[in-house]
C-alpha positions, -999 to +999 in steps of 0.1 A: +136+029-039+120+045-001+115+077-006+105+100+029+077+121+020+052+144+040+024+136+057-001+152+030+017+138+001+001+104+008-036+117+007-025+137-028-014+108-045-042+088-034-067+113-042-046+115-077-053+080-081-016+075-088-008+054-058-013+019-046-019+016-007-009-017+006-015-023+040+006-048+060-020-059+087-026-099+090-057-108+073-084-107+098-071-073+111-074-063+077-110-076+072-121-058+103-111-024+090-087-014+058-088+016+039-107+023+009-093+005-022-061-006+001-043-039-009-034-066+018-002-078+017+008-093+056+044-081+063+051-123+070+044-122+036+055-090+018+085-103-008+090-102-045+064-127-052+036-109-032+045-076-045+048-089-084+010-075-090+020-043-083+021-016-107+062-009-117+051+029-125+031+037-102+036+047-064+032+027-038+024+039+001+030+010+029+009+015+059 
């Protein structure tokens, strides 16, 4: 479920290593620059299937 958060929470979590950044860029945007340890999941492609790898505990930050 979404959840609104701050704009520091995301750098805590990820610092925390509790969360799981995915970004949404196409592929070869994401080749040319991603952040550190992000996931690439296209939003033509985000959907249960392509979001089954992802940890069910853990957060999750979309960018």
């Amino acid at each position: 479920m979404p959840i609104s958060i701050d704009r520091y929470k995301p750098q805590a979590l990820i610092e925390e290593d509790s969360a799981q950044v995915v970004e949404v860029l196409p592929e070869a945007e994401y080749k040319e620059a991603h952040l550190p340890g992000a996931i690439n999941i296209p939003l033509t492609e985000l959907d249960a299937v392509s979001t089954s790898a992802l940890a069910k505990d853990a957060p999750v930050i979309v960018y």
